[in-house]
mmCIF file of the N, C-alpha and C atoms, coordinates in Angstrom:
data_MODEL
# 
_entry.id   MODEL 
# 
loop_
_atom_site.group_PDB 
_atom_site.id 
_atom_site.type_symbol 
_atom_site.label_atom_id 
_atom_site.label_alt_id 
_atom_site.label_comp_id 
_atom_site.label_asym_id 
_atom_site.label_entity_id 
_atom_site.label_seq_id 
_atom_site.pdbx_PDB_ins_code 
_atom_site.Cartn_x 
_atom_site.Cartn_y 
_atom_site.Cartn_z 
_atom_site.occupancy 
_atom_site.B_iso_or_equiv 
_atom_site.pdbx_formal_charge 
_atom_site.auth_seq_id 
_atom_site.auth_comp_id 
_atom_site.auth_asym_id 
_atom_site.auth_atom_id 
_atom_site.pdbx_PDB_model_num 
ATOM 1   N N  . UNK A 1 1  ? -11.842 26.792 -41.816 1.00 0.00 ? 1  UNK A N  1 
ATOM 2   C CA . UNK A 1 1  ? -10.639 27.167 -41.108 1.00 0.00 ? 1  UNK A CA 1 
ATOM 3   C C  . UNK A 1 1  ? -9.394  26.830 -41.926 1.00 0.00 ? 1  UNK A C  1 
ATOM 4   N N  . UNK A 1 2  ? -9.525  25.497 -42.718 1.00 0.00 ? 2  UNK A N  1 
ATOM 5   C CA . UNK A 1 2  ? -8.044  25.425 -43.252 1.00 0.00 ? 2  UNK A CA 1 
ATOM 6   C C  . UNK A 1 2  ? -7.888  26.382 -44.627 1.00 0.00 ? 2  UNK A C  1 
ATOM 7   N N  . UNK A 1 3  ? -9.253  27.014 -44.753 1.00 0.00 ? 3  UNK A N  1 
ATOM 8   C CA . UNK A 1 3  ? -9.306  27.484 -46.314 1.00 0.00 ? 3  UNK A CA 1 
ATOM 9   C C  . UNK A 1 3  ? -8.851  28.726 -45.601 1.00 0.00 ? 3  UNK A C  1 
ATOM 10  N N  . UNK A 1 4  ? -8.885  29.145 -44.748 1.00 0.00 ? 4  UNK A N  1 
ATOM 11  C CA . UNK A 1 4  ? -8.623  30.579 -43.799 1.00 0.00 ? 4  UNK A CA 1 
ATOM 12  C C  . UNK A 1 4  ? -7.051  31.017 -43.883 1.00 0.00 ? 4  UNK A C  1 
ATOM 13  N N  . UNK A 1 5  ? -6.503  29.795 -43.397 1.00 0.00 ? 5  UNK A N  1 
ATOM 14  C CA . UNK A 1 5  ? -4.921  29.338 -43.113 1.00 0.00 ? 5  UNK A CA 1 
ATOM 15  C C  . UNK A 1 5  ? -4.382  28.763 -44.516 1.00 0.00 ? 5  UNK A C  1 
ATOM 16  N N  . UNK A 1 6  ? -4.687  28.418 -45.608 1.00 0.00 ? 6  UNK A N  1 
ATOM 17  C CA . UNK A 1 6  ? -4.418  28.197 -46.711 1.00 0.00 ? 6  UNK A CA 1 
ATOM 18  C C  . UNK A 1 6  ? -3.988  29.857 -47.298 1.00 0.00 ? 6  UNK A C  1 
ATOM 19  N N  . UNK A 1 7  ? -5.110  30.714 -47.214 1.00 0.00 ? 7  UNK A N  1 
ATOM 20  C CA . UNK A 1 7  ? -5.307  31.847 -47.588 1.00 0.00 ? 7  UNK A CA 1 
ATOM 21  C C  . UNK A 1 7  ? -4.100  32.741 -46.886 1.00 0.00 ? 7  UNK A C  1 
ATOM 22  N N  . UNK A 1 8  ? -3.848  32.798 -45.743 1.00 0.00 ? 8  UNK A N  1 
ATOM 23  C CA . UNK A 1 8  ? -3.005  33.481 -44.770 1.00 0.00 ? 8  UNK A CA 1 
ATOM 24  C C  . UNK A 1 8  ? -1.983  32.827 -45.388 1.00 0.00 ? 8  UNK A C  1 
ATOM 25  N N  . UNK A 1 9  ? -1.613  31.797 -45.596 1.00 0.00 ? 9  UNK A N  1 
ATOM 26  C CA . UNK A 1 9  ? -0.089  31.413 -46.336 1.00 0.00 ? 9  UNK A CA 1 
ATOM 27  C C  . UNK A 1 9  ? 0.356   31.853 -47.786 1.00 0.00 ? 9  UNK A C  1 
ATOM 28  N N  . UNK A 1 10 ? -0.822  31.824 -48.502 1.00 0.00 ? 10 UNK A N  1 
ATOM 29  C CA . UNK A 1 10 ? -0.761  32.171 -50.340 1.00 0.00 ? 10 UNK A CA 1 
ATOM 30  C C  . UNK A 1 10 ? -0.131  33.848 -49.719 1.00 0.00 ? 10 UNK A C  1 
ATOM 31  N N  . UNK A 1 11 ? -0.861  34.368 -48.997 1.00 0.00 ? 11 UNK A N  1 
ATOM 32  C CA . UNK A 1 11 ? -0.420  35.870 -48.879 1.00 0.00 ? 11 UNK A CA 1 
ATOM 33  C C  . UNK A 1 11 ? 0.955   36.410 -48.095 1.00 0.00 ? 11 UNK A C  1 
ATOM 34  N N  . UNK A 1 12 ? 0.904   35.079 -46.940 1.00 0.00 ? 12 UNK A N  1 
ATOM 35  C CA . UNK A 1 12 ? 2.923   35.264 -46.435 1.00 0.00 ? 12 UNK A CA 1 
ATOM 36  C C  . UNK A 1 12 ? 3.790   34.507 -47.636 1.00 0.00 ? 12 UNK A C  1 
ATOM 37  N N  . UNK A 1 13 ? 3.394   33.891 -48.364 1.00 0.00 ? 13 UNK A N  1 
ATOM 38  C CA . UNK A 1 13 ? 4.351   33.516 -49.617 1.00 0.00 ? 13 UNK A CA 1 
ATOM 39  C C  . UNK A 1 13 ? 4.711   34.667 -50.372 1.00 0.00 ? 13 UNK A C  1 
ATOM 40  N N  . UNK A 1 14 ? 3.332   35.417 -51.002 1.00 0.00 ? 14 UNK A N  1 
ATOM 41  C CA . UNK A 1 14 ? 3.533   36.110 -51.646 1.00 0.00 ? 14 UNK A CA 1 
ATOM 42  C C  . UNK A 1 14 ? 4.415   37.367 -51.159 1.00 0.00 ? 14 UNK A C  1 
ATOM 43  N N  . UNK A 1 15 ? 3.760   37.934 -49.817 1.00 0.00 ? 15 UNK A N  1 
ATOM 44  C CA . UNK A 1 15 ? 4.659   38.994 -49.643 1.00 0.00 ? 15 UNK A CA 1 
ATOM 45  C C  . UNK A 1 15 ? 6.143   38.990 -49.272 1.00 0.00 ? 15 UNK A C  1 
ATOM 46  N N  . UNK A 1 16 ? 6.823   37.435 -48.884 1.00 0.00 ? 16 UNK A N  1 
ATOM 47  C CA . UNK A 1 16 ? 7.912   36.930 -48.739 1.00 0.00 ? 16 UNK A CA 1 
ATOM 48  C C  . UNK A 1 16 ? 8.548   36.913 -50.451 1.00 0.00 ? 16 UNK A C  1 
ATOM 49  N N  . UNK A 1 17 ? 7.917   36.579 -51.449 1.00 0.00 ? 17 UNK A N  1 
ATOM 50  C CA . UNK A 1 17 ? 8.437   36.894 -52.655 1.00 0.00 ? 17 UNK A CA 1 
ATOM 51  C C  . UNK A 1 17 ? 9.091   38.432 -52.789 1.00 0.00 ? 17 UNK A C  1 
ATOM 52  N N  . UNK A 1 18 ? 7.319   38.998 -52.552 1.00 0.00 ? 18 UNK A N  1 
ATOM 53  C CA . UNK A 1 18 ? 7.861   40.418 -52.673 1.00 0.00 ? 18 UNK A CA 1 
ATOM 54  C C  . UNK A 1 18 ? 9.115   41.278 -52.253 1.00 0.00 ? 18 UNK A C  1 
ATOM 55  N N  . UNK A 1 19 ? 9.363   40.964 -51.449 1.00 0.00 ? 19 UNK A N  1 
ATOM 56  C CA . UNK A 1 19 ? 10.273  41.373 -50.307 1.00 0.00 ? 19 UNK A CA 1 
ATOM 57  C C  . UNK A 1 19 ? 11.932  40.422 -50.575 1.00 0.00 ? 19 UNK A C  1 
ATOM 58  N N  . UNK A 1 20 ? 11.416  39.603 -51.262 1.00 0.00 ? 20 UNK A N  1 
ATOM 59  C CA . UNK A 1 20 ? 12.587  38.911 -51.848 1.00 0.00 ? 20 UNK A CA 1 
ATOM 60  C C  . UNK A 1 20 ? 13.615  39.998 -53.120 1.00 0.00 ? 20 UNK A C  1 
ATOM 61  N N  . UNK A 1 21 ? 12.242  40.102 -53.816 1.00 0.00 ? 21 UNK A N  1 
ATOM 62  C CA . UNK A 1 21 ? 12.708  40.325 -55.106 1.00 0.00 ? 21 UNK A CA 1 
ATOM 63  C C  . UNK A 1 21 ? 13.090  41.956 -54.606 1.00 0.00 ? 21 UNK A C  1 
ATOM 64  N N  . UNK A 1 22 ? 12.531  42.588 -53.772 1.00 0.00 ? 22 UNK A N  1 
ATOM 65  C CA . UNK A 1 22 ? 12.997  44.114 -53.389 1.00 0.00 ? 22 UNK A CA 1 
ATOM 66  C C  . UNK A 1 22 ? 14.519  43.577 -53.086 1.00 0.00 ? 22 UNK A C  1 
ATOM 67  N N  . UNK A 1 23 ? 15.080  42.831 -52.064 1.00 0.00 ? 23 UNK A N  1 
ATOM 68  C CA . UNK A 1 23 ? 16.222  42.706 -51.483 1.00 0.00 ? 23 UNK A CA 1 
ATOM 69  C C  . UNK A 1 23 ? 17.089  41.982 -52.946 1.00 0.00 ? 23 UNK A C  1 
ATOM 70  N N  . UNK A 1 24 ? 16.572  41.873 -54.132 1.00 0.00 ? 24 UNK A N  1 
ATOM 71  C CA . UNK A 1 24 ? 17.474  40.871 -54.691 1.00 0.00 ? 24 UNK A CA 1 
ATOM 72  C C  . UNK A 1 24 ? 18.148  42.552 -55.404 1.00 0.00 ? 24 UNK A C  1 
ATOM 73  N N  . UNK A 1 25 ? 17.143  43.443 -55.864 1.00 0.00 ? 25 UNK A N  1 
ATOM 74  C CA . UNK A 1 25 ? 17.127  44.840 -56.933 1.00 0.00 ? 25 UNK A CA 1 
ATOM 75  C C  . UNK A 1 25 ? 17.978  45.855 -55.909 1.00 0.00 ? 25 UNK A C  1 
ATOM 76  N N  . UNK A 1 26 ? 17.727  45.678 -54.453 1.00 0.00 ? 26 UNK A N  1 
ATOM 77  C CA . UNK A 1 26 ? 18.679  46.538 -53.625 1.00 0.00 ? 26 UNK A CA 1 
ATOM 78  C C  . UNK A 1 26 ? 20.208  45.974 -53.805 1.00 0.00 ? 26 UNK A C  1 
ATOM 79  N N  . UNK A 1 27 ? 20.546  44.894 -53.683 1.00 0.00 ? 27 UNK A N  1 
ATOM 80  C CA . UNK A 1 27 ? 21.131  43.805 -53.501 1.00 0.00 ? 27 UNK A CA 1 
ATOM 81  C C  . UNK A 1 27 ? 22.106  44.356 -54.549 1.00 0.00 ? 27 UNK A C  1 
ATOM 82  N N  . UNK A 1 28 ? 21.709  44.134 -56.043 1.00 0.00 ? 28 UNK A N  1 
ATOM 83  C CA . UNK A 1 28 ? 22.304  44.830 -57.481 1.00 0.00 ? 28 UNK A CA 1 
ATOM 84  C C  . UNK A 1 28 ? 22.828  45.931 -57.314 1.00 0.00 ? 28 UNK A C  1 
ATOM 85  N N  . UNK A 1 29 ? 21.916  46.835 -56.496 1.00 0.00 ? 29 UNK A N  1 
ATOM 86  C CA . UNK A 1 29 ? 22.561  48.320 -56.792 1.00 0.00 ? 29 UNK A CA 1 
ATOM 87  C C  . UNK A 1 29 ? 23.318  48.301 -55.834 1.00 0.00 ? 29 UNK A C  1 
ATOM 88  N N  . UNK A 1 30 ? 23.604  47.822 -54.710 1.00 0.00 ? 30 UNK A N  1 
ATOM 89  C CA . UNK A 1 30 ? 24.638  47.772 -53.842 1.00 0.00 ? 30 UNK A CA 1 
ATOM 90  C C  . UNK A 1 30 ? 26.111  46.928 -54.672 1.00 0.00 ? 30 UNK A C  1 
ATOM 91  N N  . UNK A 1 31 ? 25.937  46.550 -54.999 1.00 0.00 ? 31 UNK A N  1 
ATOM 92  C CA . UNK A 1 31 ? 27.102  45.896 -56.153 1.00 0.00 ? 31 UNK A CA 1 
ATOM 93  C C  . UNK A 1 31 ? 27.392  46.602 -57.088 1.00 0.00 ? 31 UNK A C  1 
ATOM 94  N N  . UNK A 1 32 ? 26.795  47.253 -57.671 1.00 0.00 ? 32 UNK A N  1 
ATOM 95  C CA . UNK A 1 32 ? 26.992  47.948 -58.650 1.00 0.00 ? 32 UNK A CA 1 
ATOM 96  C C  . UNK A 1 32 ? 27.846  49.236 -58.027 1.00 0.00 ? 32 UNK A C  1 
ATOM 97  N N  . UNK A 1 33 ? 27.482  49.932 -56.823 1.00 0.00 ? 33 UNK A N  1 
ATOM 98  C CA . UNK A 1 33 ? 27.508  50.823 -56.232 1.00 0.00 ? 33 UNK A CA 1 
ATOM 99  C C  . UNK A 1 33 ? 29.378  50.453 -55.502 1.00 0.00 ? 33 UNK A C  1 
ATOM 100 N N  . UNK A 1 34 ? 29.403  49.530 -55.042 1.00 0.00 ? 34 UNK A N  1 
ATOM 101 C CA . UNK A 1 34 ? 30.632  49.004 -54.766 1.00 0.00 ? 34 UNK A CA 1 
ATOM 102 C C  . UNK A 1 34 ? 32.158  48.851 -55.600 1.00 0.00 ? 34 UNK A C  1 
ATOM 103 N N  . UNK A 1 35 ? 31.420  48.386 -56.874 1.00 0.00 ? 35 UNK A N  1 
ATOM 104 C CA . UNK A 1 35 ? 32.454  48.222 -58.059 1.00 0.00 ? 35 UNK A CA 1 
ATOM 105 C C  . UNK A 1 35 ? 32.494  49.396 -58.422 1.00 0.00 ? 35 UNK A C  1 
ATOM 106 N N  . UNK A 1 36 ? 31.826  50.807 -58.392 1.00 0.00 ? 36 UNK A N  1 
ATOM 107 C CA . UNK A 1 36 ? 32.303  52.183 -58.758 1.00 0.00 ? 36 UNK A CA 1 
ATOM 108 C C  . UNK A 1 36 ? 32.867  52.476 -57.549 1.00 0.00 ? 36 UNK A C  1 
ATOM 109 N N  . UNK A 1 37 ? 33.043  52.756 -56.504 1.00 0.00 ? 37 UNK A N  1 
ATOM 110 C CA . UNK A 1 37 ? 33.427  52.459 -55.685 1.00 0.00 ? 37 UNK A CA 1 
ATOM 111 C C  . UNK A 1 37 ? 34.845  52.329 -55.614 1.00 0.00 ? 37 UNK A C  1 
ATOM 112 N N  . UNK A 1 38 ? 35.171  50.896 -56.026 1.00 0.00 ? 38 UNK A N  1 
ATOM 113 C CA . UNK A 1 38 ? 36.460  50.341 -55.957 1.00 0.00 ? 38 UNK A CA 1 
ATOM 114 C C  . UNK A 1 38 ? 36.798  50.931 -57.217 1.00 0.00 ? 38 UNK A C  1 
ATOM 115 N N  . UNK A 1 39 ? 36.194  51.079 -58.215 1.00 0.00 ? 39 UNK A N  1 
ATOM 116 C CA . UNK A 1 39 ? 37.091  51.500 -59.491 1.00 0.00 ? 39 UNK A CA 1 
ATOM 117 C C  . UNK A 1 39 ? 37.458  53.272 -58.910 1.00 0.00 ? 39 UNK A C  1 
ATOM 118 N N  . UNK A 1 40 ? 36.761  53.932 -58.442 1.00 0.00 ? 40 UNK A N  1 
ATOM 119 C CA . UNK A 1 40 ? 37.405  55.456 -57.933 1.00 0.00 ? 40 UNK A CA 1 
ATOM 120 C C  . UNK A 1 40 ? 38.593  55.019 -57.179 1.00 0.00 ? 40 UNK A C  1 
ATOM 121 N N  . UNK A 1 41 ? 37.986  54.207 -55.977 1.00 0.00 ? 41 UNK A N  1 
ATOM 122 C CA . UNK A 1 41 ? 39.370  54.359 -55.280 1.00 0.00 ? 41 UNK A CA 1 
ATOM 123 C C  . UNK A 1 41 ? 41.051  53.849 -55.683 1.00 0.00 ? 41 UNK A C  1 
ATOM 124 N N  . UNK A 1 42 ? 40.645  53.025 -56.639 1.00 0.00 ? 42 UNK A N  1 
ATOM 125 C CA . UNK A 1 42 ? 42.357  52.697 -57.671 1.00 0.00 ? 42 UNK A CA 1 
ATOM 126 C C  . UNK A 1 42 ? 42.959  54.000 -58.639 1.00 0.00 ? 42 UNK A C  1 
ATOM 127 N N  . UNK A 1 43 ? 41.414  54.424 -59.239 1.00 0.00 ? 43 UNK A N  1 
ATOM 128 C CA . UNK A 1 43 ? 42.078  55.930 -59.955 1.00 0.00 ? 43 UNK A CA 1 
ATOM 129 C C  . UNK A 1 43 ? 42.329  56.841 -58.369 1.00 0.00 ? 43 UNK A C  1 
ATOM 130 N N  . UNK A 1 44 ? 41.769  56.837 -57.599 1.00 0.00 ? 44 UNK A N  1 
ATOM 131 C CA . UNK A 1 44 ? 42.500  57.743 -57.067 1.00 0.00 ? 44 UNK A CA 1 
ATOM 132 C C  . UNK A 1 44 ? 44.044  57.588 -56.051 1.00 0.00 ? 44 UNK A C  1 
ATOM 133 N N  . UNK A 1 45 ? 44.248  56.011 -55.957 1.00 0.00 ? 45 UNK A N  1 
ATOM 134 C CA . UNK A 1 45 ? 45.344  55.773 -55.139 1.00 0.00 ? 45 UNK A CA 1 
ATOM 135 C C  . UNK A 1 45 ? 46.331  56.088 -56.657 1.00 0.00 ? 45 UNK A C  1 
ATOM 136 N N  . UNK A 1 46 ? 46.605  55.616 -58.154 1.00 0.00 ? 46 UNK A N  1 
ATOM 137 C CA . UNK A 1 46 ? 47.016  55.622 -58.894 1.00 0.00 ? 46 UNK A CA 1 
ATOM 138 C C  . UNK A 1 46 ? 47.565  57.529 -59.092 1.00 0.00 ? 46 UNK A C  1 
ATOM 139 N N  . UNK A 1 47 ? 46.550  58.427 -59.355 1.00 0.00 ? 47 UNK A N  1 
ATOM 140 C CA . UNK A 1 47 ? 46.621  59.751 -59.135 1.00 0.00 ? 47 UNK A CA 1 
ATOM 141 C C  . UNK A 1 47 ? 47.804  59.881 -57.950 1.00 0.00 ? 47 UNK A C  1 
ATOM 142 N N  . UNK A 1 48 ? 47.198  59.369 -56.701 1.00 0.00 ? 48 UNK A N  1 
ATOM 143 C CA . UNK A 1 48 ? 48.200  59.691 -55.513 1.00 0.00 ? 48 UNK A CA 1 
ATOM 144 C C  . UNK A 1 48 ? 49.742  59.308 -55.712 1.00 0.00 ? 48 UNK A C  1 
ATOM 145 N N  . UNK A 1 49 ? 49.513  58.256 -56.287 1.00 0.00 ? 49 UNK A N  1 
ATOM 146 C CA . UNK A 1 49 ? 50.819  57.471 -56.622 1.00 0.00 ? 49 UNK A CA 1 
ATOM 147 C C  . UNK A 1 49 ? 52.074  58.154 -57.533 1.00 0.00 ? 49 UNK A C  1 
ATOM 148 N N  . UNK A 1 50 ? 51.096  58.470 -58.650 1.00 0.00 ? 50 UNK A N  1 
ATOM 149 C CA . UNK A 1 50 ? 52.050  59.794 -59.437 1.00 0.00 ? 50 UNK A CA 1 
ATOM 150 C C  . UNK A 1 50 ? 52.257  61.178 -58.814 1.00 0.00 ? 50 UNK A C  1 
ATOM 151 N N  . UNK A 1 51 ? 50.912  62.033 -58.376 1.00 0.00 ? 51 UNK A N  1 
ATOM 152 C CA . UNK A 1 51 ? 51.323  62.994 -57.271 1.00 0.00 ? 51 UNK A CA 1 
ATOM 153 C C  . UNK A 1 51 ? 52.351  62.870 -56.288 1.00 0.00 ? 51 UNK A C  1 
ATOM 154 N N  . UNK A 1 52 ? 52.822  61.386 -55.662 1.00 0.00 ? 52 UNK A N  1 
ATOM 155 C CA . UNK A 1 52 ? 53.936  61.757 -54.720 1.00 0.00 ? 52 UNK A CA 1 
ATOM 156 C C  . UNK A 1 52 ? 55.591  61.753 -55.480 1.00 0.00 ? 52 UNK A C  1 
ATOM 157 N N  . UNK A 1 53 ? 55.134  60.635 -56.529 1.00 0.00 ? 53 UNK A N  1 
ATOM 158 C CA . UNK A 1 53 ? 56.429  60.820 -57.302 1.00 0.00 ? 53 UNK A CA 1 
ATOM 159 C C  . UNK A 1 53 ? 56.784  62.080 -58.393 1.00 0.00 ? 53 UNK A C  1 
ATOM 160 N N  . UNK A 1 54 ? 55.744  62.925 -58.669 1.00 0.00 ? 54 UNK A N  1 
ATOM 161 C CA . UNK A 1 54 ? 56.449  64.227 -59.231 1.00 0.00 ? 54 UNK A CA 1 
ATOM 162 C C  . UNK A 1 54 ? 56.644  64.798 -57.689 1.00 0.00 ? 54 UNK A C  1 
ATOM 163 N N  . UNK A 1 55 ? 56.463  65.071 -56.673 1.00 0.00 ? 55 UNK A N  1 
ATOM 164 C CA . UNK A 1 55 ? 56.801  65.683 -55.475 1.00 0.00 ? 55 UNK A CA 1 
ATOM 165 C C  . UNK A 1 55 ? 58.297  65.322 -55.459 1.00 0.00 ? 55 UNK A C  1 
ATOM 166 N N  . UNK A 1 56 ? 58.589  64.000 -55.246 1.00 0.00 ? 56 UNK A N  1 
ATOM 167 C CA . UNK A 1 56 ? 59.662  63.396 -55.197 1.00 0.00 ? 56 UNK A CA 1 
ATOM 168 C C  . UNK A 1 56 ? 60.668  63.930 -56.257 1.00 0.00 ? 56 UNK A C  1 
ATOM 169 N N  . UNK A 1 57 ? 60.190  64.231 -57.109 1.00 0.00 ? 57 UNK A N  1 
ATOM 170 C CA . UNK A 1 57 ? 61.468  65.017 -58.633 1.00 0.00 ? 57 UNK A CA 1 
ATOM 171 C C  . UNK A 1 57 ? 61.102  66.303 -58.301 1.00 0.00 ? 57 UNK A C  1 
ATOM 172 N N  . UNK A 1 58 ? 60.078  66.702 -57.670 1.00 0.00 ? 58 UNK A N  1 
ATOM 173 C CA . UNK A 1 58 ? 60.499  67.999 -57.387 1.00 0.00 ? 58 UNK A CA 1 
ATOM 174 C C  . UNK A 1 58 ? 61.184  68.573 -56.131 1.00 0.00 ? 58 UNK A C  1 
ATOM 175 N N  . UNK A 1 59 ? 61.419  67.674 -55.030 1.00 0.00 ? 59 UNK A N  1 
ATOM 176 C CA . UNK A 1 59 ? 61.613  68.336 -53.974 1.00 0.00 ? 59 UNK A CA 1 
ATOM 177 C C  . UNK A 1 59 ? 63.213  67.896 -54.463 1.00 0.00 ? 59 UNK A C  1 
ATOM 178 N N  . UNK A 1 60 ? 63.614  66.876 -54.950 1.00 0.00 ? 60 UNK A N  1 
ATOM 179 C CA . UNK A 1 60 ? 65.171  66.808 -55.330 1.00 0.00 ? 60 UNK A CA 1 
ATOM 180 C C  . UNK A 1 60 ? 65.537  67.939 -56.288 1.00 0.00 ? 60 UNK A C  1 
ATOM 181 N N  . UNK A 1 61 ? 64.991  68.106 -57.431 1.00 0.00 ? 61 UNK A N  1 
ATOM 182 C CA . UNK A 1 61 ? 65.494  69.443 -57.944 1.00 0.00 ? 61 UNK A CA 1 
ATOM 183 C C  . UNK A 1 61 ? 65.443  70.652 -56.918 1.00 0.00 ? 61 UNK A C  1 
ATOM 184 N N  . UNK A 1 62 ? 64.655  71.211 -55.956 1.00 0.00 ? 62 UNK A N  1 
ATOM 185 C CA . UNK A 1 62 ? 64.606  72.086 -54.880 1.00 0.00 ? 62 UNK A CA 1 
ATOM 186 C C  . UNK A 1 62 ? 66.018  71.873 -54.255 1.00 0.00 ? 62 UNK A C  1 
ATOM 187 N N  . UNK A 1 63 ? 66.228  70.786 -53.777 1.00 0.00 ? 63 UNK A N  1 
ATOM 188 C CA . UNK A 1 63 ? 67.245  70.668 -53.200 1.00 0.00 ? 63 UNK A CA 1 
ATOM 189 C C  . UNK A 1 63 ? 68.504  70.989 -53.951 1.00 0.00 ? 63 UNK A C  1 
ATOM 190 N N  . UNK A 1 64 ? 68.584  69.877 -54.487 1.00 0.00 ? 64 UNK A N  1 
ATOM 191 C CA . UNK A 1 64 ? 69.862  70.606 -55.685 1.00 0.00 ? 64 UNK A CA 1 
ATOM 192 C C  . UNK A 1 64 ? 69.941  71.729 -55.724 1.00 0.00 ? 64 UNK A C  1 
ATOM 193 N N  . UNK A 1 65 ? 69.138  72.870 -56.288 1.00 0.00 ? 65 UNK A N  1 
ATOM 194 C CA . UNK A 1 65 ? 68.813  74.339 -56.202 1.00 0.00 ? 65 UNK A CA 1 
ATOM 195 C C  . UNK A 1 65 ? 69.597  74.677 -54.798 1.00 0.00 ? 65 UNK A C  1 
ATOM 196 N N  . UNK A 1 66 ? 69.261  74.550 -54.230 1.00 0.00 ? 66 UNK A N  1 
ATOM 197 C CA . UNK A 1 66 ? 69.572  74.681 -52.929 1.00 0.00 ? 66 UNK A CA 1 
ATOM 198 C C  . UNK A 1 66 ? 71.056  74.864 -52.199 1.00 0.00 ? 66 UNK A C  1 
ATOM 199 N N  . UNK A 1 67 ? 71.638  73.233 -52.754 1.00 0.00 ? 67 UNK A N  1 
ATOM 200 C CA . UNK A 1 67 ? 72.987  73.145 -52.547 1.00 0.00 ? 67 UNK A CA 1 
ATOM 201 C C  . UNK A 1 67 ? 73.826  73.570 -53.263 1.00 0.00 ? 67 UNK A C  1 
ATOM 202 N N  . UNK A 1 68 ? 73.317  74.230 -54.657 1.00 0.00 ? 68 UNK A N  1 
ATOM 203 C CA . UNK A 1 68 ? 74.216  75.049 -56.097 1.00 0.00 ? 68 UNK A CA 1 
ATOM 204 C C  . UNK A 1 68 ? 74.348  76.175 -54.992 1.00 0.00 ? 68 UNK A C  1 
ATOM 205 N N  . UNK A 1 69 ? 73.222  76.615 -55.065 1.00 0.00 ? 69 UNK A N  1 
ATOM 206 C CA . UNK A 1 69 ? 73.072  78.365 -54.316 1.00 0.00 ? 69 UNK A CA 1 
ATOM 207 C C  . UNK A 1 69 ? 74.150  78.132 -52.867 1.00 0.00 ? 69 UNK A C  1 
ATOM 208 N N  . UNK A 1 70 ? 74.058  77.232 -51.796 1.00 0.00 ? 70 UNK A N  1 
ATOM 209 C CA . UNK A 1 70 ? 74.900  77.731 -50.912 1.00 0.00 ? 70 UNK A CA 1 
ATOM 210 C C  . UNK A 1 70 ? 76.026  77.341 -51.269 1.00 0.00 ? 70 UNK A C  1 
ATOM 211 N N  . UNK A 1 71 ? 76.457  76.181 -52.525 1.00 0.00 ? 71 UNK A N  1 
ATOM 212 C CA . UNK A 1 71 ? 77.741  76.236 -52.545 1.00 0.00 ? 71 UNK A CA 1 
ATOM 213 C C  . UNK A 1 71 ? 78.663  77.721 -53.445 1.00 0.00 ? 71 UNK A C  1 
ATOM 214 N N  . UNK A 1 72 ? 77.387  78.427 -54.136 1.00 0.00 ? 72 UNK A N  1 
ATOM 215 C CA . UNK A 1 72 ? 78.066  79.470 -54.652 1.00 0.00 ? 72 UNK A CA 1 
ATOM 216 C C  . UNK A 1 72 ? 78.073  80.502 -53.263 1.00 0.00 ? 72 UNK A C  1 
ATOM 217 N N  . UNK A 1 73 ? 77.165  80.711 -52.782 1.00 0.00 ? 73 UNK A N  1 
ATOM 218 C CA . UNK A 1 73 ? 77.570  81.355 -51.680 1.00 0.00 ? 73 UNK A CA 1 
ATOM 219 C C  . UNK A 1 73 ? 78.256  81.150 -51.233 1.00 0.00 ? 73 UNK A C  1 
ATOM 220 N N  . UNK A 1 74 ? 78.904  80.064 -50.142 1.00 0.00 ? 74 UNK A N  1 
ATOM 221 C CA . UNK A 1 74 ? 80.158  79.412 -49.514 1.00 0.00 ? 74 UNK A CA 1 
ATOM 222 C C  . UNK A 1 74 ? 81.669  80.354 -50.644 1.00 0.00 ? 74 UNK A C  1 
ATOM 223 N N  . UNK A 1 75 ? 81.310  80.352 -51.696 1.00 0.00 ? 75 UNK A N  1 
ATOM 224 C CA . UNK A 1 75 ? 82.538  80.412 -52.826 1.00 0.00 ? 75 UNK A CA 1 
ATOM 225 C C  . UNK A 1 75 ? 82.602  81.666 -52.810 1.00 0.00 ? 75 UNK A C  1 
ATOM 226 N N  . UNK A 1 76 ? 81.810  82.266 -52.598 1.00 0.00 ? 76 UNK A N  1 
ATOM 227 C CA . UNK A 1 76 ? 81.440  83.619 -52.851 1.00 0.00 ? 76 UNK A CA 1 
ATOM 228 C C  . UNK A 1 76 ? 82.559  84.992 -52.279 1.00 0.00 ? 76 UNK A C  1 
# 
């Protein structure tokens, strides 16, 4: 009986290893998976960041445009 229960433990050790070392290799690629991740989302807030500031030089030149044209109109 104890060689029974000796036996039943060598094999919950082992498959508790097993199951270790799966969660350690998931574990990695979830990290790995995270830090690409975070590195997209800085290139893409960075992208956004310049996208709003050419908006910003462009909607002021629009404008300007804008206020030339009705002040020549007004003159007109």
């Amino acid at each position: 009986m104890l060689e029974a229960s000796l036996n039943q433990l060598e094999q919950l050790v082992a498959d508790l290893m097993h199951k270790n070392a799966q969660l350690t290799e998931q574990n990695q690629q979830l990290d790995q998976a995270l830090a690409q991740a975070k590195e997209e989302n800085e290139t893409l807030q960075l992208s956004l960041m310049e996208q709003e500031e050419q908006n910003g030089a462009t909607a002021a030149r629009i404008q300007a445009l804008v206020e030339r044209a009705s002040a020549g109109a007004v003159s007109a």
